[in-house]
The first five atom37 places (N, CA, C, CB, O) and aatype in JSON, in Angstrom:
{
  "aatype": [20, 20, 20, 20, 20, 20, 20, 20, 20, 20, 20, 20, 20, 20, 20, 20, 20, 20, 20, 20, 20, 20, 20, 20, 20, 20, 20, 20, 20, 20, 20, 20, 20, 20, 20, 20, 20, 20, 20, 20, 20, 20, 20, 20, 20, 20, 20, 20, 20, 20, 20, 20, 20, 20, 20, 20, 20, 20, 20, 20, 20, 20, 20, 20, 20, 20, 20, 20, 20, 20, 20, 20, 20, 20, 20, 20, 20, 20, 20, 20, 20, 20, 20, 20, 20, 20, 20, 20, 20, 20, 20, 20, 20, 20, 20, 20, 20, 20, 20, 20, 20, 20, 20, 20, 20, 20, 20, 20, 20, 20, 20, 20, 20, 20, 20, 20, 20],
  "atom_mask": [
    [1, 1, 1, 1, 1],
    [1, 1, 1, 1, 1],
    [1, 1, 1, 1, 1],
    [1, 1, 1, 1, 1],
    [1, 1, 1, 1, 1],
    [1, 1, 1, 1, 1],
    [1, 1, 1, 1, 1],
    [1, 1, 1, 1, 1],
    [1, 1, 1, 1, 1],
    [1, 1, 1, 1, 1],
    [1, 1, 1, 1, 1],
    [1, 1, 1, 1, 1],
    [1, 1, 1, 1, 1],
    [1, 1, 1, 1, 1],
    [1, 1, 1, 1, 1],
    [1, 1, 1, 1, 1],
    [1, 1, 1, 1, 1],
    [1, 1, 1, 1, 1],
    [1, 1, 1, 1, 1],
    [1, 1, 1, 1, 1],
    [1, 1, 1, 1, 1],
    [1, 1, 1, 1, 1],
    [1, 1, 1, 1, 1],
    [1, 1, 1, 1, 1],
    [1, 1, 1, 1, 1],
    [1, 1, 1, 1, 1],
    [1, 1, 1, 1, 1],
    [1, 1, 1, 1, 1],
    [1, 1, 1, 1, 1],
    [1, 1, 1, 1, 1],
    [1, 1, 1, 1, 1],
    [1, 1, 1, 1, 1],
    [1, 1, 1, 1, 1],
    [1, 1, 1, 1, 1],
    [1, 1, 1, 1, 1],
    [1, 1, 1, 1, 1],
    [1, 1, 1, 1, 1],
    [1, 1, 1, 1, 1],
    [1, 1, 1, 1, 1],
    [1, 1, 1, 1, 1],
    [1, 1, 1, 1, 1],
    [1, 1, 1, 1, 1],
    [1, 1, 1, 1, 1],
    [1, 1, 1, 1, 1],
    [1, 1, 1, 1, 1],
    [1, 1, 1, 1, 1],
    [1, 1, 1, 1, 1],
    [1, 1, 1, 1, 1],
    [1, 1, 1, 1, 1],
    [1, 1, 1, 1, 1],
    [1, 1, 1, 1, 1],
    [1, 1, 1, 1, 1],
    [1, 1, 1, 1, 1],
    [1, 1, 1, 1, 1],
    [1, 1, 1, 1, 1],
    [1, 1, 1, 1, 1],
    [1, 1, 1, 1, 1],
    [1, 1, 1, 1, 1],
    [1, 1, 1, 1, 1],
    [1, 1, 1, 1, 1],
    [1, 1, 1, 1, 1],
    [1, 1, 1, 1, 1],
    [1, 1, 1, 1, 1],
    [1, 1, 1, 1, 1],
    [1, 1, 1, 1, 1],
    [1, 1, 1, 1, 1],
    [1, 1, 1, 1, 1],
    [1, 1, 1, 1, 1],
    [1, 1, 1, 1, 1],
    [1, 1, 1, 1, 1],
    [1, 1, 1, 1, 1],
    [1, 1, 1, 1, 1],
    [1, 1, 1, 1, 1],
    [1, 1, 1, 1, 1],
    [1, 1, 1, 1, 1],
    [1, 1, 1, 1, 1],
    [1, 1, 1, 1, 1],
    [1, 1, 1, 1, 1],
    [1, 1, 1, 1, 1],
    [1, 1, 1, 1, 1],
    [1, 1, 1, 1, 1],
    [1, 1, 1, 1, 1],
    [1, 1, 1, 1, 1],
    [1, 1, 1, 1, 1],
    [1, 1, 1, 1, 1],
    [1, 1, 1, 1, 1],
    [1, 1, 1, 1, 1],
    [1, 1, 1, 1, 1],
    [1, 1, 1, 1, 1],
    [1, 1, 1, 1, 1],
    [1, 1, 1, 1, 1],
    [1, 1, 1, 1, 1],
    [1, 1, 1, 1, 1],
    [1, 1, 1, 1, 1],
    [1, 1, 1, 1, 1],
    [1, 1, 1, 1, 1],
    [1, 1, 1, 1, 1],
    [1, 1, 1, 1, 1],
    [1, 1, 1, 1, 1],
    [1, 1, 1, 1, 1],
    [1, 1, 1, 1, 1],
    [1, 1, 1, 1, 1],
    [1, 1, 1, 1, 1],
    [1, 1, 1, 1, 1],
    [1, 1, 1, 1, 1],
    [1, 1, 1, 1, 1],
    [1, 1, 1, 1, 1],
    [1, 1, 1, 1, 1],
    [1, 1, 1, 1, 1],
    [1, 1, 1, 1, 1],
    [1, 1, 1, 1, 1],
    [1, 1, 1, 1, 1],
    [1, 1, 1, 1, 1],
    [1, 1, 1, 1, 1],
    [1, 1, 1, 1, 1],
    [1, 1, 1, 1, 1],
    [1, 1, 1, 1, 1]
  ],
  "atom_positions": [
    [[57.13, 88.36, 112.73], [58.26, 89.24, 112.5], [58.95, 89.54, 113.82], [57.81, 90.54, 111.81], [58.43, 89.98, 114.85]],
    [[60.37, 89.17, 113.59], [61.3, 89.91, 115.08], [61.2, 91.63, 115.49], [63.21, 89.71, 114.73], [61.4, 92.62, 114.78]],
    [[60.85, 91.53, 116.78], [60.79, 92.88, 117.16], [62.28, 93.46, 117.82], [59.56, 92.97, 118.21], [62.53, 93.12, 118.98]],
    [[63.02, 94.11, 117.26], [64.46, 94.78, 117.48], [64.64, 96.12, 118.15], [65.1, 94.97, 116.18], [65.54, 96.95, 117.96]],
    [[63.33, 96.19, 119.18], [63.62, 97.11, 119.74], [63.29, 96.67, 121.31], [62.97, 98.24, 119.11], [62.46, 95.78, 121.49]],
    [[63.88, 97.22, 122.32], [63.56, 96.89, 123.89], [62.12, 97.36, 124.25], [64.65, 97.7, 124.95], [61.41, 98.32, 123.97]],
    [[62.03, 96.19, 125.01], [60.77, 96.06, 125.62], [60.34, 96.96, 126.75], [60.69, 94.84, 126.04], [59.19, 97.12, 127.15]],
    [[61.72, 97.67, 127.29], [61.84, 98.14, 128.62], [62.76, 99.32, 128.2], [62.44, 97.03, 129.77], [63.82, 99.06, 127.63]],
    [[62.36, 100.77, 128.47], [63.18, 101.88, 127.8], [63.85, 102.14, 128.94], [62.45, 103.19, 127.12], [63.18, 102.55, 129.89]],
    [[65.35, 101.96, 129.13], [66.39, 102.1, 130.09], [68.01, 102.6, 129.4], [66.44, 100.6, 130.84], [68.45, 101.95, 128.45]],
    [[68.46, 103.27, 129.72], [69.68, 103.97, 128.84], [70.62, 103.06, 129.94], [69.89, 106.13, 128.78], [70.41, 103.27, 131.13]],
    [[71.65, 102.03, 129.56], [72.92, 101.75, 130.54], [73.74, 102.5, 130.29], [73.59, 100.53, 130.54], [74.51, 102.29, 129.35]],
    [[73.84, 103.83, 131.22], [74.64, 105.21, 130.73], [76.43, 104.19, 131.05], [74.16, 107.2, 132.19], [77.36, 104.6, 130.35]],
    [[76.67, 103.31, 131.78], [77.63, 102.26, 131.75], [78.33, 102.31, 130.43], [76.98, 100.92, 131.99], [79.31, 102.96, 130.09]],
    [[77.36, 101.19, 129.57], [77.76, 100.94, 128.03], [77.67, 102.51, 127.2], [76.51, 99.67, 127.26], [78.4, 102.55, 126.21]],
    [[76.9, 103.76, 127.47], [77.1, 104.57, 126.54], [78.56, 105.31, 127.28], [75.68, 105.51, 126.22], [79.62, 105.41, 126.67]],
    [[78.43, 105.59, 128.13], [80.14, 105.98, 128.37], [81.33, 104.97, 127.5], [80.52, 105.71, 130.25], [82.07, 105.39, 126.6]],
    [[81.29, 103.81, 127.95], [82.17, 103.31, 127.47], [82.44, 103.01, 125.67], [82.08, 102.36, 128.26], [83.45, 102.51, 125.16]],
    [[81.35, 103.42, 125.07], [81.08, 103.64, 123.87], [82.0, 104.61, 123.46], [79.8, 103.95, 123.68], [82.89, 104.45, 122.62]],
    [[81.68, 105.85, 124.24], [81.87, 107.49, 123.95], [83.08, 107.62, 123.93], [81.32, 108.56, 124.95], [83.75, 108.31, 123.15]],
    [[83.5, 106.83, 124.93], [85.37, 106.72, 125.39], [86.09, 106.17, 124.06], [85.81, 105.32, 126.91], [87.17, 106.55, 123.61]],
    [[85.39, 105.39, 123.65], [86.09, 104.24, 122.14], [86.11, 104.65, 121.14], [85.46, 102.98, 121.65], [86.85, 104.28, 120.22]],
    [[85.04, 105.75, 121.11], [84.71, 106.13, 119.89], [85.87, 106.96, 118.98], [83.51, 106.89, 120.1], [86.67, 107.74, 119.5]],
    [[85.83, 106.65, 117.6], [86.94, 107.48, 116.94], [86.67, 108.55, 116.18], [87.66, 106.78, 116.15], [85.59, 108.74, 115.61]],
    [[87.74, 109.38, 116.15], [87.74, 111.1, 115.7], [87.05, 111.18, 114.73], [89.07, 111.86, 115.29], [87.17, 110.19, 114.01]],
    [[86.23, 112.08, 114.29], [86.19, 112.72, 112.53], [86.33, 112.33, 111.46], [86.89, 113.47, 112.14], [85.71, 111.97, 110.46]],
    [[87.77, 112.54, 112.06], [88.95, 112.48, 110.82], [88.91, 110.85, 110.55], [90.82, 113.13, 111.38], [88.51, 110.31, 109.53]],
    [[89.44, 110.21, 111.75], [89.06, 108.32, 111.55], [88.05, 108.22, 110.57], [88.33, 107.4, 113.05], [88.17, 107.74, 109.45]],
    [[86.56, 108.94, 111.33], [85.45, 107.99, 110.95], [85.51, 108.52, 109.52], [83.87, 108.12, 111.82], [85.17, 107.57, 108.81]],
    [[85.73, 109.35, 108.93], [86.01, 109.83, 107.67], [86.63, 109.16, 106.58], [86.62, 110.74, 107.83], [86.25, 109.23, 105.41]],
    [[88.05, 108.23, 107.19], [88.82, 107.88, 106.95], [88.22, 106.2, 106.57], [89.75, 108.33, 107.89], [87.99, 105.58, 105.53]],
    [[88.16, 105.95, 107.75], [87.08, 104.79, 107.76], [86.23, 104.46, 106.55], [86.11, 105.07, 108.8], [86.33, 103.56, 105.72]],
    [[85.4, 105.38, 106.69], [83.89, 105.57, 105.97], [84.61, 105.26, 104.33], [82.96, 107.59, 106.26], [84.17, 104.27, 103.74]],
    [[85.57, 106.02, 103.7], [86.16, 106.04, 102.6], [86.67, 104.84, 102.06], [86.99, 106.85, 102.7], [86.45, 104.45, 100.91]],
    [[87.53, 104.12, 103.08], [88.19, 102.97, 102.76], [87.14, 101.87, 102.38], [89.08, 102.56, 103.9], [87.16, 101.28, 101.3]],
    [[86.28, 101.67, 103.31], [85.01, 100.77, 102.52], [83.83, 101.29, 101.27], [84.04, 100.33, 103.75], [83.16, 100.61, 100.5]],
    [[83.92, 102.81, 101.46], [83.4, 103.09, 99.7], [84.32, 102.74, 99.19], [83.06, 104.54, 99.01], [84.05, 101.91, 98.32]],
    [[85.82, 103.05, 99.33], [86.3, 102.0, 98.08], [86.13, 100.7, 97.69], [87.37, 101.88, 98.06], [85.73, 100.5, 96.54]],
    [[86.32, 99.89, 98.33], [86.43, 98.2, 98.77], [84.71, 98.05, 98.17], [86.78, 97.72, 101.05], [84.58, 96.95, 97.65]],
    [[83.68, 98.71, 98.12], [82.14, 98.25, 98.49], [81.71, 98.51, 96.59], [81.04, 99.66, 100.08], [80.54, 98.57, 96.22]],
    [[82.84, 98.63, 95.65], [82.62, 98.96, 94.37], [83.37, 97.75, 93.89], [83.09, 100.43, 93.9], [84.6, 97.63, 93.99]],
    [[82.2, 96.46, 93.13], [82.92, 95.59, 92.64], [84.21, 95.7, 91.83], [82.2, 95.06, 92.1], [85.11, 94.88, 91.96]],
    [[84.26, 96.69, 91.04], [85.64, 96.96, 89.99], [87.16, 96.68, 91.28], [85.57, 99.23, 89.16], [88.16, 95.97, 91.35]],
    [[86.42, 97.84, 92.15], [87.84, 98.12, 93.25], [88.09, 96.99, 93.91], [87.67, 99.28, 94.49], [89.26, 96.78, 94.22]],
    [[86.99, 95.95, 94.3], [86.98, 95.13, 95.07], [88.19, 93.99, 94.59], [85.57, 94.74, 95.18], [89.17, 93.56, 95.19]],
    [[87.57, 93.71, 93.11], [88.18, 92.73, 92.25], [89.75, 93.05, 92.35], [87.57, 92.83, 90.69], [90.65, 92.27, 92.66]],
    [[89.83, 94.38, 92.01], [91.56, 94.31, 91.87], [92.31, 94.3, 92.94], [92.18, 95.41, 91.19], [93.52, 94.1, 93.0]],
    [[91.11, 94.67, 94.34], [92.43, 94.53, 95.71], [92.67, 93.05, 95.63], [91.88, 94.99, 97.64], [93.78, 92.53, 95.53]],
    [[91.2, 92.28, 95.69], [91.43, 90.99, 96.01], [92.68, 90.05, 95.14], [90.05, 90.43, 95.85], [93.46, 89.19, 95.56]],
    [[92.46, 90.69, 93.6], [93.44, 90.18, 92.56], [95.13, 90.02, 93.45], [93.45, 91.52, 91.07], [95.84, 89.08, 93.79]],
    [[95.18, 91.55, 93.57], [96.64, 91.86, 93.97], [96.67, 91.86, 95.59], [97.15, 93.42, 93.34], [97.37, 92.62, 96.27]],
    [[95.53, 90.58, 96.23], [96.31, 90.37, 96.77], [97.16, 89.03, 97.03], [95.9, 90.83, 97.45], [97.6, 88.43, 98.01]],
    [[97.17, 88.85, 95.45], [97.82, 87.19, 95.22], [98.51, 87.27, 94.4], [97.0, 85.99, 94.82], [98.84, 86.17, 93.96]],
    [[99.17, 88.48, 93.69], [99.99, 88.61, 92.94], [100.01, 89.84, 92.56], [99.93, 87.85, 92.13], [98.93, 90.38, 92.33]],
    [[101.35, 90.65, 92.4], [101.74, 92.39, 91.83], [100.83, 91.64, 90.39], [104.16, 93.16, 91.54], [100.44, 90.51, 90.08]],
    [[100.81, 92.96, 89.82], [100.49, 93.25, 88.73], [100.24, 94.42, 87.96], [99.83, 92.78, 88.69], [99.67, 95.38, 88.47]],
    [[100.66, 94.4, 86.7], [100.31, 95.41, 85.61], [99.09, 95.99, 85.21], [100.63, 94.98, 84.61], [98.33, 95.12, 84.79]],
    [[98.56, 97.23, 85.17], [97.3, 97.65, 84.34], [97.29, 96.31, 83.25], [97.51, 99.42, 83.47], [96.54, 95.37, 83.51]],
    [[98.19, 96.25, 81.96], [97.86, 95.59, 81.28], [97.15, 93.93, 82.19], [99.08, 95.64, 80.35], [96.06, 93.4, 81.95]],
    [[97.82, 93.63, 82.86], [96.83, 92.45, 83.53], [95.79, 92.29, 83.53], [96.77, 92.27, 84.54], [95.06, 91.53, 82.89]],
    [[95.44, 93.8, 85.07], [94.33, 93.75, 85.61], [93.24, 93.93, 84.63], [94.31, 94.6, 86.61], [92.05, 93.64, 84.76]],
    [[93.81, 94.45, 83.66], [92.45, 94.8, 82.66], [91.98, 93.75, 81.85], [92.72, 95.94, 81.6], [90.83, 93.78, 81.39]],
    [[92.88, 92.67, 81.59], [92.7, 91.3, 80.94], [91.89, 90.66, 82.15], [94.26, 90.43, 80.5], [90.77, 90.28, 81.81]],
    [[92.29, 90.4, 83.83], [91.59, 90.01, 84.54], [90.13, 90.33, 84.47], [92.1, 90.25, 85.45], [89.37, 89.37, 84.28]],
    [[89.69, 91.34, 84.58], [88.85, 92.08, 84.72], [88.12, 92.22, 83.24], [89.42, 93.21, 85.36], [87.25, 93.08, 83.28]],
    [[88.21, 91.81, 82.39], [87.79, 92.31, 80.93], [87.52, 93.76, 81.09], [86.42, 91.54, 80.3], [86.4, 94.0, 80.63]],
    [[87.86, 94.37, 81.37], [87.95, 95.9, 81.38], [88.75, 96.39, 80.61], [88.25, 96.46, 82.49], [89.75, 95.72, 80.36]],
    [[88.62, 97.39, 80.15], [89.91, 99.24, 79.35], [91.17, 99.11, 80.34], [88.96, 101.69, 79.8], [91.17, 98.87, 81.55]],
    [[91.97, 99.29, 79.67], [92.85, 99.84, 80.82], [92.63, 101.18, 81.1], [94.28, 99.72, 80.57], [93.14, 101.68, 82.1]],
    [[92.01, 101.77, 80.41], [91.32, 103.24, 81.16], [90.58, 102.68, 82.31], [90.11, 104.24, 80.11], [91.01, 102.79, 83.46]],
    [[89.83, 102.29, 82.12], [88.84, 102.03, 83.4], [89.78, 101.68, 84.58], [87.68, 100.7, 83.13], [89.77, 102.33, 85.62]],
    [[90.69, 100.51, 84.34], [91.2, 100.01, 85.51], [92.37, 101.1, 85.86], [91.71, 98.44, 85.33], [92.85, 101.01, 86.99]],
    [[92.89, 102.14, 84.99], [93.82, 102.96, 85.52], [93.27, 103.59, 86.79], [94.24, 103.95, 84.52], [93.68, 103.63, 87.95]],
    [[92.04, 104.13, 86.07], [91.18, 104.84, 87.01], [90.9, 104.51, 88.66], [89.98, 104.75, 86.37], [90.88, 105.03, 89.77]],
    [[90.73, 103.39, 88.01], [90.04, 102.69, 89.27], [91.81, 102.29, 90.15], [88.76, 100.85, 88.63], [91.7, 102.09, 91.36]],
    [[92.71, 102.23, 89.79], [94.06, 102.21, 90.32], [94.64, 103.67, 91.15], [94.97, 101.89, 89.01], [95.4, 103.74, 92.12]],
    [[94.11, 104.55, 90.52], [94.43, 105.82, 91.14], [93.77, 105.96, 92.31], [94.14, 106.92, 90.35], [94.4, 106.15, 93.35]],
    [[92.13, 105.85, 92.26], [91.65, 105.91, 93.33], [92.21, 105.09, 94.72], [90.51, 105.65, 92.97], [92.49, 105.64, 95.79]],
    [[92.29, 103.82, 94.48], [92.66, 102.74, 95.72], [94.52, 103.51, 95.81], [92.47, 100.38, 95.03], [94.94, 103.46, 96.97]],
    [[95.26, 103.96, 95.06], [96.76, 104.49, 95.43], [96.13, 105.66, 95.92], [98.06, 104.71, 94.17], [96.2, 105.56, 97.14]],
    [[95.55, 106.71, 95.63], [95.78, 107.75, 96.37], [95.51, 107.49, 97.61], [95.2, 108.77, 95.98], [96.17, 108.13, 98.43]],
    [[94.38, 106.42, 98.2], [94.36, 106.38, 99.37], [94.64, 105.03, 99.77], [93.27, 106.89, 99.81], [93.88, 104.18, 100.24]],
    [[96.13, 104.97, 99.44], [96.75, 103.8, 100.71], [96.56, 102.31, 100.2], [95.76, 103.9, 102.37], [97.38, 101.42, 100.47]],
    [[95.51, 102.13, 99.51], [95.05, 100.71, 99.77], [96.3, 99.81, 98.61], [93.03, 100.51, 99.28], [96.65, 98.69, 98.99]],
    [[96.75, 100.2, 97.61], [97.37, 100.1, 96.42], [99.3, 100.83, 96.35], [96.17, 100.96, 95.4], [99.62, 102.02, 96.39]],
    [[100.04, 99.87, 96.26], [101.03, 100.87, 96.23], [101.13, 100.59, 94.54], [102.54, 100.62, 97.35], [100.25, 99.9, 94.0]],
    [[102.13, 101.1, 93.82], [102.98, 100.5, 92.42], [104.15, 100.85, 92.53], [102.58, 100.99, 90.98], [104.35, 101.73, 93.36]],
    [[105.33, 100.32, 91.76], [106.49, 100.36, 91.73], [106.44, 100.44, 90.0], [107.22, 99.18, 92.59], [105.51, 100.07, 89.26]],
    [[107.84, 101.07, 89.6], [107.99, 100.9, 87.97], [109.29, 100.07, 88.03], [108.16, 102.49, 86.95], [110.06, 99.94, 88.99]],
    [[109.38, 99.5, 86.67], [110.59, 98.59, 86.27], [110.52, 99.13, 84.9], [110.47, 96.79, 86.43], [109.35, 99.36, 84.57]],
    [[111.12, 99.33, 84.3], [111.44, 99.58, 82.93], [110.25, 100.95, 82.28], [111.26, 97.92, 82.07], [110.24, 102.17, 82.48]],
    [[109.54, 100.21, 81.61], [108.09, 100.95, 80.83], [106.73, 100.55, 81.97], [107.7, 100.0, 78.84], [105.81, 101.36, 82.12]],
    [[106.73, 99.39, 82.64], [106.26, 98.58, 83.47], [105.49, 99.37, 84.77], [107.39, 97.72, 83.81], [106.34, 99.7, 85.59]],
    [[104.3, 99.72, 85.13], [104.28, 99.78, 86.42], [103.72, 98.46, 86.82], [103.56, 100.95, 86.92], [103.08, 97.72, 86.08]],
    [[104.02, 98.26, 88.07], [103.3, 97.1, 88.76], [102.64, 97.38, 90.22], [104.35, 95.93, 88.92], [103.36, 97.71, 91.16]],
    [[101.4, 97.26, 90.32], [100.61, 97.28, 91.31], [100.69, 95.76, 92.53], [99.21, 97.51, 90.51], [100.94, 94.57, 92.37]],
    [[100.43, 96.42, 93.43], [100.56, 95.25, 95.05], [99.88, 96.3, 95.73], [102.47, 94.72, 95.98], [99.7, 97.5, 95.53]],
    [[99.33, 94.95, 97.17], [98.87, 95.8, 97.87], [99.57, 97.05, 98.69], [98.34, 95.1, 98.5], [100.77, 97.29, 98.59]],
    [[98.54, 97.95, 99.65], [99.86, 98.94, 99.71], [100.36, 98.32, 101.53], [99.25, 101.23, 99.52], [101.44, 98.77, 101.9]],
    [[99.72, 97.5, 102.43], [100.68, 97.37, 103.37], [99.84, 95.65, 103.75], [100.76, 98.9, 104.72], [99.15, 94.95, 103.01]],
    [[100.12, 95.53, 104.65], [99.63, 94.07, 105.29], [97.84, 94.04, 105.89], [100.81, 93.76, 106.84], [96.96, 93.18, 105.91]],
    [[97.95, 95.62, 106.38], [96.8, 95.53, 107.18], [95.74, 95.28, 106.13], [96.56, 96.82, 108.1], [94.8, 94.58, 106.5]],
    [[95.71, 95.78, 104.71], [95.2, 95.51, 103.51], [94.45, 94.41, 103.43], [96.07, 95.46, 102.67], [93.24, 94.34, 103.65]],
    [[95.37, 93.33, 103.04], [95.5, 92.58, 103.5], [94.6, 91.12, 104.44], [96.09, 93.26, 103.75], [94.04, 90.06, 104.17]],
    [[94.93, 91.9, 105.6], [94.35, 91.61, 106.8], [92.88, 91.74, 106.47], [94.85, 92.52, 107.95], [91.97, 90.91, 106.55]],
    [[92.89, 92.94, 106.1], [91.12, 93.69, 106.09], [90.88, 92.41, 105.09], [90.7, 95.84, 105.19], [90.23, 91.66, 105.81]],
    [[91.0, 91.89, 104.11], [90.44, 91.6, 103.1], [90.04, 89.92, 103.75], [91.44, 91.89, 101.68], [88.95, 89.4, 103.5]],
    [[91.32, 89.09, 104.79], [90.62, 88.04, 104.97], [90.28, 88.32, 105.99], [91.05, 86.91, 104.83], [91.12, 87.62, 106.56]],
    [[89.61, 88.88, 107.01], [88.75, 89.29, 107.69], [87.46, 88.87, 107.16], [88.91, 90.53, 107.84], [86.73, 87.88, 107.3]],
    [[87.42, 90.27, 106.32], [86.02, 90.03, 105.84], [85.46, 88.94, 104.31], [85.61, 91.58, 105.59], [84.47, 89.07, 103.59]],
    [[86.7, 87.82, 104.28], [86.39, 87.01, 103.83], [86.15, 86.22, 104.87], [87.03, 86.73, 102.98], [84.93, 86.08, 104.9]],
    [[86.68, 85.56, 105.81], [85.77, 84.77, 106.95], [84.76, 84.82, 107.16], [85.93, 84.83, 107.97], [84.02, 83.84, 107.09]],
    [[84.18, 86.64, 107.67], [82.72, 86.72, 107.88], [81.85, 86.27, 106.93], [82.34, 87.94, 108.08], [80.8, 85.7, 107.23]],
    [[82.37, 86.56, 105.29], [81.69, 86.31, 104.2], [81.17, 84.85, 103.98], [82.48, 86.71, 103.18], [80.06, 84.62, 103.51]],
    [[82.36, 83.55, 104.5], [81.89, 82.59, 104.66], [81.09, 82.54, 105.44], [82.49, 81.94, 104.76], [80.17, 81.82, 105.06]],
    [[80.9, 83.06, 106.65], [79.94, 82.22, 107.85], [78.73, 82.7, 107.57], [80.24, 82.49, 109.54], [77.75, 82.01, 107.84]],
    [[78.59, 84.04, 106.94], [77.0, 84.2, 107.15], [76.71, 83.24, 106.07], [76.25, 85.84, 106.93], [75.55, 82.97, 105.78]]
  ]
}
């Protein structure tokens, strides 16, 4: 079995300064912390990834998803109230997209990593 701890107990107060300096607020890590409980719930996961290849309707996502459209409303409110989801209406119509690029971004990110490991 790999042993993951140092052999030699030495603090490089170096690297913990420069840690301390980087480190982000509260409020970030809060912020942070939230955005991947969303993303880390297959339902939520499915529909960022969905939309992010095409807007779409509750009625869709819920055909995508074999889900209620209760369920997926639900699960739509959560990812809009915080950012990740915008919608627009057209007629009777809402239609869901992601809500900016960095979205996006995040998602093939951590599809790359997903390939390599």
């Amino acid at each position: 079995m790999q042993n993951d701890t140092c052999f030699e107990q030495s603090v490089h107060q170096d690297r913990v300064e420069k840690a301390l300096l980087e480190a982000v607020t509260p409020d970030q890590m809060d912020r942070l912390v939230r955005i991947f409980k969303l993303l880390s719930e297959p339902t939520r996961l499915k529909i960022v990834l969905a939309l992010n290849s095409v807007e779409m309707c509750v009625c869709d996502l819920a055909a995508y998803l074999g889900a209620s459209q209760s369920s997926v409303s639900h699960q739509l409110c959560n990812l809009h109230n915080f950012g990740l989801v915008c919608r627009r209406r057209e007629g009777q119509t809402v239609y869901y997209s992601l809500g900016d690029e960095h979205v996006s971004q995040l998602l093939a990110i951590g599809m790359a990593h997903a390939q390599e490991v």
